[in-house]
C-alpha positions as CSV (number, residue, x, y, z in Angstrom):
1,X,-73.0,-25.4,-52.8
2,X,-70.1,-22.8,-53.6
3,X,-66.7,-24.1,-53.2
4,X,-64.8,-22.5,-50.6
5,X,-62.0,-20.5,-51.2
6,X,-59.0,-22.1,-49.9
7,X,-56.8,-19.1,-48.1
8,X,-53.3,-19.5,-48.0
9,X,-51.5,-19.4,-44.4
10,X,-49.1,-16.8,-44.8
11,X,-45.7,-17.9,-43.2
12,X,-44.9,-16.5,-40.3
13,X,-41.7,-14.5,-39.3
14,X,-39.9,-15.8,-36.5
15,X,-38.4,-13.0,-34.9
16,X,-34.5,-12.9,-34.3
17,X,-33.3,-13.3,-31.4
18,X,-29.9,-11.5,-30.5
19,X,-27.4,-14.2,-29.0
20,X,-26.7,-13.0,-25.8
21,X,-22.9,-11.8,-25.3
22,X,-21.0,-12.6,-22.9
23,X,-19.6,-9.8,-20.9
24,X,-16.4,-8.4,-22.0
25,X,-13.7,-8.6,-18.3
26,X,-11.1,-6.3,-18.5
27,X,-7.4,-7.2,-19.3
28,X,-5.7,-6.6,-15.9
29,X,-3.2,-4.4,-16.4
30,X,0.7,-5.6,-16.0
31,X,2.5,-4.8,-12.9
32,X,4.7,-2.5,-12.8
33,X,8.6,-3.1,-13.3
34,X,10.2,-1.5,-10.4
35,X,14.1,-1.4,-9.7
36,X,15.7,-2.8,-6.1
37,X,19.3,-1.6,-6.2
38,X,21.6,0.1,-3.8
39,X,18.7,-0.5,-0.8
40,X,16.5,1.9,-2.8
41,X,13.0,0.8,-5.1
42,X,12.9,3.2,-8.3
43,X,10.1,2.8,-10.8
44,X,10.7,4.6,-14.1
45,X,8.3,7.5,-14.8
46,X,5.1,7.5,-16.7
47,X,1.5,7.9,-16.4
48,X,1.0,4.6,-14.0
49,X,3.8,6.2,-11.6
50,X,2.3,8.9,-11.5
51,X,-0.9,7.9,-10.4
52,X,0.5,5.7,-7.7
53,X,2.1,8.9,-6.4
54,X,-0.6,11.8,-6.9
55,X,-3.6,9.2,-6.1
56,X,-2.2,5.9,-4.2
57,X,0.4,8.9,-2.3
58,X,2.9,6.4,-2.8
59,X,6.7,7.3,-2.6
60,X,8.6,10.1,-3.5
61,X,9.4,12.2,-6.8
62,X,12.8,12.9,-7.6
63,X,14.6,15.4,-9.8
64,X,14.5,12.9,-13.0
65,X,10.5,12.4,-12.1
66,X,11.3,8.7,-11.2
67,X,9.2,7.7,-8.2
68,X,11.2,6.1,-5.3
69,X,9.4,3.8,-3.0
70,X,9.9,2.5,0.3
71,X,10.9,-0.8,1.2
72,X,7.2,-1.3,3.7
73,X,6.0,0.7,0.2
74,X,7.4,-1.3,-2.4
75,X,6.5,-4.6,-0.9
76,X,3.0,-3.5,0.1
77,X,2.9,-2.9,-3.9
78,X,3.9,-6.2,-4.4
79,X,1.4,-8.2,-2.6
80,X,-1.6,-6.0,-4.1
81,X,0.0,-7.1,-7.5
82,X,0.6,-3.2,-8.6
83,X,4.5,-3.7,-9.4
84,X,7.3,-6.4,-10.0
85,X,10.7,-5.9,-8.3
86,X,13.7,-6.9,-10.5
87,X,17.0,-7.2,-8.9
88,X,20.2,-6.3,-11.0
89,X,20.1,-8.9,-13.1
90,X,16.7,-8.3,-14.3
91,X,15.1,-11.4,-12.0
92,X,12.0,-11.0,-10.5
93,X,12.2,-11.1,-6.8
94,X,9.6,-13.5,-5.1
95,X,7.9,-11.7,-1.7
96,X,10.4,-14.6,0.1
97,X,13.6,-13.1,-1.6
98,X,12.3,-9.4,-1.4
99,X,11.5,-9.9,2.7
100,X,15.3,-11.9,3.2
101,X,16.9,-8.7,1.5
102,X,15.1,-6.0,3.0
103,X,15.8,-7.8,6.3
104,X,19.4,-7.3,5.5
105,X,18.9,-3.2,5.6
106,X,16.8,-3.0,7.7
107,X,16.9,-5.9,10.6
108,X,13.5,-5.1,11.8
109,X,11.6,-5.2,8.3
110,X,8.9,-7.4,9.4
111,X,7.6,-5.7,12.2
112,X,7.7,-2.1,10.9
113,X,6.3,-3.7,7.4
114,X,3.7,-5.4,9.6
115,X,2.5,-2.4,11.1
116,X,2.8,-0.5,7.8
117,X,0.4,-2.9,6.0
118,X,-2.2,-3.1,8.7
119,X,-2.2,0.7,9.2
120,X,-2.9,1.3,4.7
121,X,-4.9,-1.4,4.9
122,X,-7.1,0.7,7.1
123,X,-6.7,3.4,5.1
124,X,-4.1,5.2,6.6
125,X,-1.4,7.5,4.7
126,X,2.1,6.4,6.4
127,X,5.1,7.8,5.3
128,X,8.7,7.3,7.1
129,X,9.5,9.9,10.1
130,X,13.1,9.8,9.9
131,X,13.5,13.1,10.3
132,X,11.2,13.2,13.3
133,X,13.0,10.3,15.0
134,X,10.3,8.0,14.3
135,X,10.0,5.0,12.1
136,X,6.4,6.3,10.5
137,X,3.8,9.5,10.4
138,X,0.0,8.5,10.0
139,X,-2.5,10.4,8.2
140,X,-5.7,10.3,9.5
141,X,-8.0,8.8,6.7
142,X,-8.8,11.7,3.4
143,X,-5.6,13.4,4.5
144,X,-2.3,13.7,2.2
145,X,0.8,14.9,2.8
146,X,0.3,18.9,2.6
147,X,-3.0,18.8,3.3
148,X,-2.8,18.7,6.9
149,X,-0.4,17.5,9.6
150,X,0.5,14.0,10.6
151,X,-1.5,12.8,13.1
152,X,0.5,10.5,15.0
153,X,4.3,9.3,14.9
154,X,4.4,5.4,15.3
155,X,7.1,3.3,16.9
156,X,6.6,-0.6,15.4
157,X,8.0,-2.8,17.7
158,X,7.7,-7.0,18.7
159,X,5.5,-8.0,21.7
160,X,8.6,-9.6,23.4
161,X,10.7,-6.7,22.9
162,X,11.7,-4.3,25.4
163,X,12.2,-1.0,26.3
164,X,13.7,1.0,29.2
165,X,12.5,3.5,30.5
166,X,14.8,6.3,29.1
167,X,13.8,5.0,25.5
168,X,9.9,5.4,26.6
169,X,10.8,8.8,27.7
170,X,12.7,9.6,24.4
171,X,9.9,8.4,22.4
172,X,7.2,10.7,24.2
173,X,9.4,13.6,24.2
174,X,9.5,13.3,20.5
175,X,6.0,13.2,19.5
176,X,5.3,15.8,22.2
177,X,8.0,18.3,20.8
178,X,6.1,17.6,17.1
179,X,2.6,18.2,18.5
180,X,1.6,14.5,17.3
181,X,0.3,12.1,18.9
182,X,2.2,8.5,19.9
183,X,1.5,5.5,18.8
184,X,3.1,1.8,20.0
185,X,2.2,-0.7,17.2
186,X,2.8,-4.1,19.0
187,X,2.9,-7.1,16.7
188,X,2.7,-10.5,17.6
189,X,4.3,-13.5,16.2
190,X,1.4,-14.1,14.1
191,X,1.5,-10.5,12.2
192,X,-1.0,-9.3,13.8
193,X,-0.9,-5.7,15.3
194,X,-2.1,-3.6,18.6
195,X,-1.8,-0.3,18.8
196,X,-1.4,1.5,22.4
197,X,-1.3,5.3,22.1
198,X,0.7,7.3,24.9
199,X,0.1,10.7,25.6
200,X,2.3,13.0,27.7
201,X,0.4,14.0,30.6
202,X,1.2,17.2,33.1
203,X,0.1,16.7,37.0
């Protein structure tokens, strides 16, 4: 009988296999370095500013194009990590240190800063009403300053405060005379906020 042919077993290409890489995480950007002197918040100007201001409607531009913040502003900044208050001597300020010296211009920081957070948390535009005789205007939600009017003028104060009735009457003369609406934001010991609007009413 014929030998058989032996046949070679060609070797066989293992195919290669890409090593999976690992997803590349963005670098988190670095805060901000923002200015607390002579009770105002300055950040320098540049693209990041900007953006805090045309987008975030942050602040206010002045004539150098530096972008000054308010204090509820500048610490709401803080806690979402966007910006790093320095003092004078070029020291970080911790939230503790930033609150105790805010507190010291204005005495009732917490509770307008209390009601300032909750309301941007909800994504509110508030900007001060000092001109209207009001500690805030409120934007409804998609609305900048420009845009449209203020919605409402907001008066922060604590649940065990007090008001007379003279200082009720002031407040609703106020928003009525602006054609806004009135808002109490009542906060509680815990932080937390209520809001009770007030409208002037005609028998």
């Amino acid at each position: 009988m014929p030998a058989k042919k032996e046949t070679k077993k060609k070797p066989v290409k293992k195919k290669a296999t890409k090593e999976k890489k690992e997803p590349l995480t963005k670098k988190l950007k670095d805060p901000l370095k923002a200015l607390f002197a002579h009770e105002r918040v300055i950040l320098e100007s540049c693209d990041e500013t900007n953006e805090l201001y045309n987008k975030g409607v942050f602040g206010t531009l002045l004539e150098d194009k530096k972008l000054q913040l308010s204090l509820q502003e500048a610490l709401f900044l803080m806690e979402k990590d966007k910006i790093a208050t320095l003092d004078t001597r070029n020291k970080a300020l911790t939230f503790e240190r930033f609150i105790k010296r805010a507190s010291k211009i204005e005495p009732n920081f917490w509770i307008r800063y209390s009601v300032y957070k909750d309301m941007r948390s909800r994504g509110y535009v508030v900007k001060t009403a000092l001109k209207f005789g009001a500690d805030f205007r409120v934007y409804d939600r998609g609305i900048k300053p420009g845009e449209d009017h203020a919605r409402w003028i907001v008066y922060p104060v604590h649940e065990g405060s007090t008001l007379t009735w003279y200082e009720f009457a002031a407040k609703n003369r106020v928003a009525h005379s602006t054609k806004k609406r009135l808002l109490m934001g009542v906060v509680d010991d815990e932080g937390d906020v209520t809001y009770w609007e007030i409208k002037w009413l005609r028998p």
